[in-house]
N, C-alpha and C positions, 0 to 999 in steps of 0.2 A: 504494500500500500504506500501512498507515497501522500504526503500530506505538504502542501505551498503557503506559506505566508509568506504576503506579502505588506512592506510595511512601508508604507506613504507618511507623510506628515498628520500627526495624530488622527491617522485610521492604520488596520489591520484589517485584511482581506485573507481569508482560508478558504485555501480549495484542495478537494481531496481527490483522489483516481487512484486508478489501477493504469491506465493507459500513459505510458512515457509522454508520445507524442502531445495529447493533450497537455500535458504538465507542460512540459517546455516551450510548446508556442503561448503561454501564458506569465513565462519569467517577463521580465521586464527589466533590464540593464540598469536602468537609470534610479530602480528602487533598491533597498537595500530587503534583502529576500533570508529564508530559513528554511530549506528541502530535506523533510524528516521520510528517511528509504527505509520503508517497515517492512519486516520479513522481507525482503528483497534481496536474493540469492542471485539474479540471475547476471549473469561477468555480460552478455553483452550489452544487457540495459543499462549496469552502468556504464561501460565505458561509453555509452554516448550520451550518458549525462556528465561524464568529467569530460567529453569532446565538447559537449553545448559549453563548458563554464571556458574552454578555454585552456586545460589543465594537459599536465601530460599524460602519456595513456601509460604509464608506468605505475600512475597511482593506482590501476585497478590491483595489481600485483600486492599493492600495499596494504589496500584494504581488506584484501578477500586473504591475505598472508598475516591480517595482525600485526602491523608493524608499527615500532614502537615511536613515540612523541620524538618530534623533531621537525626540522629543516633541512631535507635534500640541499647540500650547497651548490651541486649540480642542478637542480631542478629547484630555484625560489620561486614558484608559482602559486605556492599556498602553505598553509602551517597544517600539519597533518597529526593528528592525537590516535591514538588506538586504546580506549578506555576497558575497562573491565571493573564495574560497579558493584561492591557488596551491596544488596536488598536482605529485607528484613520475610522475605517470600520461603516458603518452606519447601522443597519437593526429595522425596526420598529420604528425610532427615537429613537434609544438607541444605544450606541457605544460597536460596538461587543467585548467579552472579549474572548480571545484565553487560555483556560485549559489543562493541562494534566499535566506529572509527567517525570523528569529528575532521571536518576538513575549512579553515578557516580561509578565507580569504579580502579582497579589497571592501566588495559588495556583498558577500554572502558568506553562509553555514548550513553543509552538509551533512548530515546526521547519518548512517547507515546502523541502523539497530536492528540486532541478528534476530533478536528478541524485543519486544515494546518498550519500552524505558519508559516508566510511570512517570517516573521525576518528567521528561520531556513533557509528557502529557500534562500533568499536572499545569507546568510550565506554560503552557500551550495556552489551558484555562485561563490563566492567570493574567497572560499577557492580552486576553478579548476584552479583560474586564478594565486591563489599566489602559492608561496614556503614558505614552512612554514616546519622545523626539527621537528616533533612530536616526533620522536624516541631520541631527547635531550629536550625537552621542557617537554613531557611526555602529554599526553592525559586532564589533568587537564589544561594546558593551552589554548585547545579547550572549556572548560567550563566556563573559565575565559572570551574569547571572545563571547560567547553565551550573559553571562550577559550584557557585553559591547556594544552589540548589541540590547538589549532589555531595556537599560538604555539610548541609543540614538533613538530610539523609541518615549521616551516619549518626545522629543522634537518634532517631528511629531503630536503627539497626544494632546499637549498642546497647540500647534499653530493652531491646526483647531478647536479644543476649544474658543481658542481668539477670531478665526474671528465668527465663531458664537454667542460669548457673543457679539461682537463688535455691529453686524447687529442686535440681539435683545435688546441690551440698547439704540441703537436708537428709538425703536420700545415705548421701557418703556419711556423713557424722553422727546420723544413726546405725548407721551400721546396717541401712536395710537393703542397699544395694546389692547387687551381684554384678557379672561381668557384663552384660547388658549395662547395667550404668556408666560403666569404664568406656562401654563401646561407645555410649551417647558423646560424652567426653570428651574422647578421640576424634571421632565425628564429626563434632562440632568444630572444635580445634581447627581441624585438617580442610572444614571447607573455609575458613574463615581464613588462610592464608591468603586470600585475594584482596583482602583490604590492603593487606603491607605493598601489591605492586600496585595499587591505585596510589595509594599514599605515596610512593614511590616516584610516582608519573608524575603526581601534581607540585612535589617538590621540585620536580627537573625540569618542567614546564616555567614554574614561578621562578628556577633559574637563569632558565632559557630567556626570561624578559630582559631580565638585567643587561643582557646585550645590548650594545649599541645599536648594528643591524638588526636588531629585531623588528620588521616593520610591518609586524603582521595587528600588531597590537597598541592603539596609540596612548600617549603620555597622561592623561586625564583616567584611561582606564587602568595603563598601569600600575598610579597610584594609588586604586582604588583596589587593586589585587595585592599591593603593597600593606595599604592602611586596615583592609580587613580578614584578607584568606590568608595571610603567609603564618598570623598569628594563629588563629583558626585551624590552620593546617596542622598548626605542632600543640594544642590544647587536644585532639583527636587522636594524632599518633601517639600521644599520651595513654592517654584512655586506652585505644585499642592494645598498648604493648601493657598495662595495667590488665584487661579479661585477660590476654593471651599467658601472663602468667597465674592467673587465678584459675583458670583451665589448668593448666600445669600443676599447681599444686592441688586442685581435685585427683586429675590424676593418681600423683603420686600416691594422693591417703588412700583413693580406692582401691589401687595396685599392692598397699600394703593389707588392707582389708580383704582382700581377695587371697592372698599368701596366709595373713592370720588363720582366716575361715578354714584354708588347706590345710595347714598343720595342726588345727583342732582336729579337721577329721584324722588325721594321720594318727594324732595322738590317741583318740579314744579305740579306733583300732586295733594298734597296740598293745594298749591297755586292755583289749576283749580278746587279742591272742595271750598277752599273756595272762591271763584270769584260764583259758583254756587248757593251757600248756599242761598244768600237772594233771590236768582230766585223760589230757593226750597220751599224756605218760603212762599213767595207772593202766588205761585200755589197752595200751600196748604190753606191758607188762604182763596182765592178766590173758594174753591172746594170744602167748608163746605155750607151744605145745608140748608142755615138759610131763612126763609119766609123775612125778613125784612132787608134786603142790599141793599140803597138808590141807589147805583154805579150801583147794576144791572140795575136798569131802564134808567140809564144815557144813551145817545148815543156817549158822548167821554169818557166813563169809556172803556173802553174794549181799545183805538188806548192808552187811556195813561196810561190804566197799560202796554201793550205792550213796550212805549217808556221807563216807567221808568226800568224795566226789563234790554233793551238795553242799557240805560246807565249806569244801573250798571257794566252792561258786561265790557263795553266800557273802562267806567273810573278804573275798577280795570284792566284790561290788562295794560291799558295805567299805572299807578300808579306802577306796579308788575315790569313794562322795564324798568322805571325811575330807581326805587330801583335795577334795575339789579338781581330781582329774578326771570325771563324769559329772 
């Protein structure tokens, strides 16, 4: 689906298709525009929406390859992002990450989302209901908000983190877990690795401004990515490497919890072979076929090996719960 704003002097015009052709006899050069390419797989459609922009046909390579934030110094035709978003979205016990490739240029912003990006959406909303001068702010300040939206985000995504660590370290410090809670854990852990290359991107990105050449981006918005996201950015990394060791330490105590419960049962085991043992004995003893064992002919040989037997049982159980080893 392919979604066009376009944005005149305090109006916004959205049109939406499936049909390229359509979309692109409806750019307009002279406005500054935002082409959101939803589920949009297909390598020849784009490359003739990076031929309509003007761009080179290498970027299709880049975009359908994932390729990471930067500037081609060979090819300055546009600033090119390759995002990978933590969401707060659940699927398979793993929190869905939203991918694709932002492509900035003079007049415009190209979105390719593999997947829907709410935040855009949202975004989208957002932008019908305000007034916002793009044609003095200039189309970079549309990119500026993108981030700012995607950096408040991760407060969504961090607090339904919380409440789930919260419900399983009750889980761990009671002791009621098992290895399913370990795996939650893990799990969780292991999809959330994606935040740290977002985090990652957007610091080499807000590096990347500090260049002199950088002219993808102008000086009103720079500072505006200077005075609010760079802080922003490391008040988050914060936080995020704060769960990432609180995860960690869940871990551990359930890893140790999980070993305890092990050599509980090992031990009570043990303890029920050896409570056995001297039964083992006697049986064997009495099951050797020797002509001449006085006790066989006895008639209270047989009730009192029975009884000693039972009090063996008896008095090691009992002796085992004294010691508090049952």
């Amino acid at each position: 689906m392919l979604i066009l704003l376009t944005f005149s002097q305090n109006h916004l015009d959205l049109f939406t298709s499936w049909d390229i052709d359509t979309v692109l006899k409806r750019i307009d050069g002279s406005h500054n525009i935002w082409l959101r390419c939803i589920h949009f797989r297909d390598r020849t459609g784009t490359a003739r929406i990076i031929k309509h922009f003007g761009l080179n046909p290498s970027r299709v390579n880049m975009i359908f390859n994932h390729s990471p934030t930067g500037i081609d110094q060979d090819i300055e035709d546009c600033l090119l992002d390759s995002y990978e978003i933590l969401t707060h979205q659940i699927k398979n016990q793993e929190f869905e990450v939203a991918r694709g490739s932002i492509l900035v240029g003079t007049n415009f912003i190209i979105t390719f989302e593999i997947t829907e990006v709410k935040i855009f959406t949202i975004l989208t909303n957002n932008l019908q209901k305000r007034t916002i001068d793009f044609q003095t702010w200039g189309i970079d300040y549309l990119f500026y908000l993108i981030f700012k939206d995607i950096l408040n985000n991760y407060h969504t995504v961090f607090d339904s983190i919380s409440r789930q660590l919260d419900d399983l370290e009750d889980e761990v410090l009671d002791n009621s877990g098992d290895e399913s809670t370990y795996q939650k854990i893990a799990t969780m852990r292991q999809s959330t690795r994606f935040g740290r290359r977002n985090f990652q991107s957007i610091k080499l990105l807000l590096s990347m401004m500090n260049y002199e050449d950088f002219q993808w981006i102008s000086q009103p918005v720079k500072a505006l990515f200077n005075q609010e996201l760079v802080h922003h950015v490391d008040n988050l990394w914060q936080e995020y490497q704060a769960l990432r060791t609180w995860m960690s330490e869940l871990m551990e105590i359930q890893r140790d919890n999980i070993a305890s419960k092990t050599s509980e049962r090992i031990n009570r085991l043990t303890i029920l072979s050896t409570i056995f043992l001297p039964i083992t004995f006697i049986s064997g003893f009495y099951g050797m076929n020797f002509k001449y064992m006085p006790e066989l002919e006895q008639a209270w040989a047989y009730p009192t090996v029975v009884g000693v037997m039972a009090f063996i049982v008896i008095g090691s159980i009992m002796y085992a719960k004294k010691q508090r080893w049952l």
